[in-house]
N, C-alpha and C positions, 0 to 999 in steps of 0.2 A: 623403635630401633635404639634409642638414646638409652629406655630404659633397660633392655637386653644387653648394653654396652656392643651394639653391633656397631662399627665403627664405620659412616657413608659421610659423603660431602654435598647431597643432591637434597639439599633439607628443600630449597625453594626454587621449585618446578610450578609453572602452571600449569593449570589443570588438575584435576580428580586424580592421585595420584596412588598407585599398589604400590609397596615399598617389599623386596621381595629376598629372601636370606635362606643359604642352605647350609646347616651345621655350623649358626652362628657366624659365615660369614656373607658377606651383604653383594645379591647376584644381580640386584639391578631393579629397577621398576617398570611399572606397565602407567601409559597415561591414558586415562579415558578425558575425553574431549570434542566438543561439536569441533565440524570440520566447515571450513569458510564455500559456500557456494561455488560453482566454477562462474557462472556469470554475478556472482555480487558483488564484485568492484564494477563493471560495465553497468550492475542496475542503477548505483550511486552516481554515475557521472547522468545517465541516461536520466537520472530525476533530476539531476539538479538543471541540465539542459531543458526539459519541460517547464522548468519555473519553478523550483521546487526551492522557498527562502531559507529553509532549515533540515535540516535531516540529524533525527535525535537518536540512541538507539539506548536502547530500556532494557537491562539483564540482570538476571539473579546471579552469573557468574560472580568470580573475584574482580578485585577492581583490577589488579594484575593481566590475566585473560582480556575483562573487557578492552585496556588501553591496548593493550598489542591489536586485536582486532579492530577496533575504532580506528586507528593506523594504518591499519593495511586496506581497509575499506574506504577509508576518507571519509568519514563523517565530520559533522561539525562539532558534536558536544555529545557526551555519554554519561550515563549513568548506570552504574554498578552495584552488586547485590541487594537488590531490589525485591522484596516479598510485594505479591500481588495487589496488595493495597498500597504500597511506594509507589508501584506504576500509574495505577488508579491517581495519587496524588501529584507524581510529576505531569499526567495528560492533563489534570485539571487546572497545574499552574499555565502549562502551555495553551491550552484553553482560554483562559483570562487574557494572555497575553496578545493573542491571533485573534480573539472574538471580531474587532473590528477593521480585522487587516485580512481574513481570508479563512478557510480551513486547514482543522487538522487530522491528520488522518493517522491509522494505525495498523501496522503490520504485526500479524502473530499469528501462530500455530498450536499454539500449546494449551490446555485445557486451563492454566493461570491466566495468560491471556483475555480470556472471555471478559471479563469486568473490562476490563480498559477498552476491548472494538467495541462493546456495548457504548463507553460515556466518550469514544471520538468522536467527528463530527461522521468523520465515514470509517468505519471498519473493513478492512481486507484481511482475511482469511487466507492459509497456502491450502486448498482443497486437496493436494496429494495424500501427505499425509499429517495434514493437520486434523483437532480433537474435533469429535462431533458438537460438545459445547462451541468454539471458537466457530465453527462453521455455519450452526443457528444463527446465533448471535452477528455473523456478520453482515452488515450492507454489499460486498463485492466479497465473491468465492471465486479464488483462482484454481483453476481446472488443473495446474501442475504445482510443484517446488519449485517453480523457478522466479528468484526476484524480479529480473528483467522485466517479466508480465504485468509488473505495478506501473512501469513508466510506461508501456503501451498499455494498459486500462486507462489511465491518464487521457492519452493524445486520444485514444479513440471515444471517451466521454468528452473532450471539447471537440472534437470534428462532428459528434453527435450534435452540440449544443449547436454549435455552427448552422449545421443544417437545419432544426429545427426552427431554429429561430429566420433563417431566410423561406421557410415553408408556410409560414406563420406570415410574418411578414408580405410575402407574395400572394397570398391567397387575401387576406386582408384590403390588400390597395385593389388586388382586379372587382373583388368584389365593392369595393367602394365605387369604384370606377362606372362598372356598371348598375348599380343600383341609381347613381347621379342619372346615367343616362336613361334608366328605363324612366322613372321622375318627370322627366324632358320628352319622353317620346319618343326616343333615340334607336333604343334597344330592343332589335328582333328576336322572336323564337330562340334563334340560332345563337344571337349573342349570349343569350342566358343561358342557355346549354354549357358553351364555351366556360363562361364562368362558373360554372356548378362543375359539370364532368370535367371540363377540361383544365381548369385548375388543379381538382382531384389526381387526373395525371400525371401531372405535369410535378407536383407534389410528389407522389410514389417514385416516379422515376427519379428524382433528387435525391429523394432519400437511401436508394439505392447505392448510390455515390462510400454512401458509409462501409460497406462489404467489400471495399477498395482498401 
């Protein structure tokens, strides 16, 4: 435009911007630009309410775009234009940093992506319409586009842990329990039954509890 001497005032727009002129004079632009989730400000609160110590977010945007969106979503800390190997190297610093405080995990869709859910510690995928690389590649495929899904895969991988770990648990002491007693002479037919099947049930239907 500068060079056509088309004379506009809209030099610094974010986003991917048409700049558009008819007969030399200047009729307006078109922005192309990702558009914010309707739940990803509620996915952001919703992780951080799970436990979530950090929430990073990684984009090849401008830095411009990125800060407005980092803003409206509330994240902690961001980082902008990002080629797939910057991502690669920011997870890795965050890596070093969390090794012995906890996991890190990564959200992406896009066939750039793929390197970085590969070297997280868990990878999430958006399964809607994310890249068939990023969807191999990841540990956890969410079934839609929707953030939210991250903070309940979350809750519903610790109610999982939860359970199995008192399944585990439960079955472990009856069995000990009775094993002391057969030892002793204690322990009929029936008791050891108990402890075999009826643990085994008693197990399944707990685990059941998850589908809640």
């Amino acid at each position: 435009m500068h060079r056509e001497n088309i004379a506009h005032d809209t030099c610094h727009v974010e986003g991917t911007v048409v700049h558009l002129a008819v007969d030399e004079i200047y009729a307006g632009y078109i922005i192309i630009a990702d558009e914010i989730k309707e739940d990803a400000v509620q996915a952001i609160r919703d992780l951080k309410a799970a436990g979530v110590e950090r929430i990073v977010m990684l984009t090849g945007d401008s830095q411009a775009v990125a800060a407005r969106i980092a803003k409206t979503l509330g994240v902690d800390t961001f980082a902008a234009e990002l080629l797939p190997e910057d991502k690669v190297a920011a997870i890795e610093q965050l890596l070093g940093e969390f090794h012995k405080k906890g996991k890190v995990a990564f959200v992406g869709d896009g066939i750039n992506d793929a390197p970085v859910i590969a070297r997280a510690d868990v990878g999430i995928a958006m399964g809607g319409l994310g890249s068939d690389a990023a969807i191999e590649t990841a540990d956890v495929v969410l079934m839609t586009d929707h953030p939210s899904k991250v903070a309940e895969a979350i809750q519903v991988g610790k109610k999982t842990h939860a359970i199995v770990l008192q399944n585990i648990i439960f079955a472990l002491t009856i069995k000990t329990i009775f094993i002391g007693l057969g030892l002793m002479g204690l322990a009929t037919m029936w008791e050891a039954v108990f402890a075999d099947v009826g643990v085994a049930l008693v197990a399944i239907f707990n685990a059941t509890r998850v589908l809640k």
